[in-house]
N, C-alpha and C positions, 0 to 999 in steps of 0.2 A: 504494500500500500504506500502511495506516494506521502512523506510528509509534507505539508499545508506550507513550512516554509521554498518546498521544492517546485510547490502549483503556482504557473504563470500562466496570463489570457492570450488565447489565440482570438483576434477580432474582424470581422470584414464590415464595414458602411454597406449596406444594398436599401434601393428605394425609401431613402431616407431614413432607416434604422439601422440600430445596432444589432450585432449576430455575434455573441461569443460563447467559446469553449473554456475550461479550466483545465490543463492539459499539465505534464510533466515536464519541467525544464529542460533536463538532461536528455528525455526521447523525443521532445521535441524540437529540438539544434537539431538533433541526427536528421529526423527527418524533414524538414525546412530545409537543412543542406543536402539531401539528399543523400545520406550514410545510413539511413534508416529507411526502407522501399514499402514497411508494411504499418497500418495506424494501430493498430494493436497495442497495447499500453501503454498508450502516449497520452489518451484522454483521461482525466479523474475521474470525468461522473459523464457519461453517456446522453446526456444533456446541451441545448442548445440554448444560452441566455439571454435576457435582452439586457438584463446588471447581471453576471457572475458574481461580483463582490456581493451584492444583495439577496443573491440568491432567485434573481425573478426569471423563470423561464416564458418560453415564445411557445403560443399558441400550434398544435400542428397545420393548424388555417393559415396563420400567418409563415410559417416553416413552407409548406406547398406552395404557396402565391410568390415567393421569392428563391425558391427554389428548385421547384416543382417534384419534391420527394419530401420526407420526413424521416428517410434512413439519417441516422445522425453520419454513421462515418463517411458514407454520399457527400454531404453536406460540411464538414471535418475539411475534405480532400480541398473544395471549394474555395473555403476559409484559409485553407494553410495557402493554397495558389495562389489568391488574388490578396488575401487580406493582410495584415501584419501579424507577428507574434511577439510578445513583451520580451525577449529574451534579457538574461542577464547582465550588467554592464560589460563581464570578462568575456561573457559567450558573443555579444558584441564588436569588442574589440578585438576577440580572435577571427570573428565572421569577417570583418573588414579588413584583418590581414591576409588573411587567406587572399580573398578575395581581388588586394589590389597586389598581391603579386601572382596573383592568375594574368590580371591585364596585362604587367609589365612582359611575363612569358611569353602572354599572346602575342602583344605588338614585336619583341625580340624575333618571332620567329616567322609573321607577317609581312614586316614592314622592312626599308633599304633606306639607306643614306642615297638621293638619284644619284650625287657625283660620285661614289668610287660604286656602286650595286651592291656593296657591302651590309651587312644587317649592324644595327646599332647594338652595341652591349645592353645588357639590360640595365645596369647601375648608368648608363648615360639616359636613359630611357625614364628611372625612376628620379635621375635629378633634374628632366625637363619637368616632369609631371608634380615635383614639388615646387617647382619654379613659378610653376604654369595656376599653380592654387589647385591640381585637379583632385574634386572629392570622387573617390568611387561609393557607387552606392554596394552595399552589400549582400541585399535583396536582388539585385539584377544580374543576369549574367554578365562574366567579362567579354562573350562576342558582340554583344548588345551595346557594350558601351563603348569597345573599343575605335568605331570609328568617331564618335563626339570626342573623345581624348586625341585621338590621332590629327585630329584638324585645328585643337588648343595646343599641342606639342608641336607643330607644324610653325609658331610661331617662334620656336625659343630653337630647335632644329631640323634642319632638313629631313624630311623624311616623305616617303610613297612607299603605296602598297602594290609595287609594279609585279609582274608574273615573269617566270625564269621559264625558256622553254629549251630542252636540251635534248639533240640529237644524240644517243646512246650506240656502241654496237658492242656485243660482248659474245665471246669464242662459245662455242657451242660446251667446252666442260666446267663454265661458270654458268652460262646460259639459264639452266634447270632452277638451281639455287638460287639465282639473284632475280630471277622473275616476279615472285612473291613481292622482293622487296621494293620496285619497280612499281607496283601497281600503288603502293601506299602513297607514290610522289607523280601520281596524273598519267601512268601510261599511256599511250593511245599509236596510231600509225605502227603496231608492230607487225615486223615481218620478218619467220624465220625459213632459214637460208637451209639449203640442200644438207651442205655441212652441219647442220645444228644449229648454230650461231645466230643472237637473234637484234637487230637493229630495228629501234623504237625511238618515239618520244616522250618528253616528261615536259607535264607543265607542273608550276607550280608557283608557290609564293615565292617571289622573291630570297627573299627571309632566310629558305630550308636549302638556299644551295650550298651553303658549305657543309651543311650536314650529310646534304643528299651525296656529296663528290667523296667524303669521308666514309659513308656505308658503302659504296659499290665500291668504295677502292681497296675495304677491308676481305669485302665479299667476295672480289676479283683476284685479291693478291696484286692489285693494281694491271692487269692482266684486261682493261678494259677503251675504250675509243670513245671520247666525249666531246662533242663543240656547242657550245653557245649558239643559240639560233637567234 
C-alpha cells in the first residue's frame, strides 16, 4: 500500500473541468517517462476526482460526456498523455536532465557545422543552448523540440541539418555482414555484383557520418570503397 506521503495528483483541464487521479510517485515517473508500459499500481484509489485533496469524485455522466468510457484506467492513460503529473521537485529535476541531454544527443548527431560538414560536439552544443536561454521542457519529446532549439542555436553557431549521401561498394566477404548494418544508415540503390560484392547508397543525417565511416571500417577491416555524393 502506497504511503499518503508517496501519493501525488495526476490532473488533465477537459471542457472546462478538472479530472484527477491520486497515483504513486515513484510508479508514476516510471511511467510518465515511459520505464513503466503497464498502469497497474500506479493509481491509489481507482477513482476519478474532480478535488483529490477533498476527496470529491466525478459523476460517471460526467466521466462519459468527456471521455466517453468510465473504465478509470481508459481514462488514467488519457490523463497521464495529455495532462500533467505533480511529480517531485528531485523527480523533476532528474526528468529535465534526462531530458535536455536527450536534445543535446539528438542535435550532436543531426545537425553539421555547413562550413567544414563536421557535427558539433555536444559540450559546444550544450554551451550555445545555455547561451541561447534554451529551456527544454520535460514533458515533450527531444525530436519535438529539437528543431525550435536548433533555429535559437543557429544564432550563437553555425549549424544545418543537411543529409550525407554516400556511394558504398564493399567485397563480396564483408558484403553479408555489413548489410545489416547498412540498412540502419538509409540504404537504398543497392546492387549486388556476380562476384558477391554489393555497391549501395546511404543517406543520412549529416551528423552520423563519422560514425557511419567508423562502423563499416570496423566491419570491413577497412576493406571497403566510399565517396561523398
Amino acid at each position: 500500500m502506497t504511503a499518503i506521503e508517496n501519493t501525488i495528483i495526476a490532473r488533465l483541464e477537459k471542457g472546462g473541468e478538472k479530472f484527477e487521479l491520486l497515483v504513486d510517485s515513484k510508479l508514476a515517473y516510471e511511467y510518465k517517462t515511459g520505464a513503466r508500459k503497464e498502469l497497474s499500481n500506479v493509481l491509489v484509489a481507482e477513482e476519478v476526482f474532480k478535488d483529490a485533496k477533498k476527496g470529491e469524485r466525478h459523476t460517471s455522466t460526467a466521466l462519459t460526456k468527456a471521455f466517453g468510457t468510465t473504465d478509470v484506467y481508459k481514462i488514467a492513460e488519457i490523463i497521464f498523455r495529455e495532462g500533467e503529473v505533480q511529480l517531485t521537485t528531485d523527480q523533476r529535476r532528474k526528468l529535465f536532465e534526462e531530458k535536455r541531454l536527450k536534445v543535446i544527443a539528438l542535435i550532436a548527431r543531426n545537425a553539421v557545422d555547413p562550413r567544414t560538414k563536421a557535427p558539433h560536439p555536444p559540450q559546444r552544443i550544450e554551451a550555445a543552448m545555455e547561451q541561447a536561454k534554451i529551456h527544454v521542457d520535460a514533458f515533450k519529446s527531444a525530436e519535438e523540440q529539437m528543431p525550435a532549439i536548433i533555429d535559437k542555436i543557429r544564432e550563437i553557431i553555425p549549424i544545418s541539418m543537411d543529409k550525407s549521401r554516400i556511394a558504398v561498394k564493399i567485397a563480396a566477404e564483408h558484403a553479408p555482414r555489413a548489410y545489416g548494418m547498412l540498412k540502419e544508415y538509409g540504404l537504398s540503390k543497392e546492387e549486388w555484383g556476380n562476384d558477391g560484392s554489393l555497391t549501395c547508397v546511404c543517406e543520412m543525417p549529416a551528423g552520423l557520418q563519422g560514425e557511419f565511416f567508423d562502423r563499416l571500417n570496423k566491419l570491413t577491416s577497412g576493406q571497403v570503397q566510399t565517396k561523398i555524393l
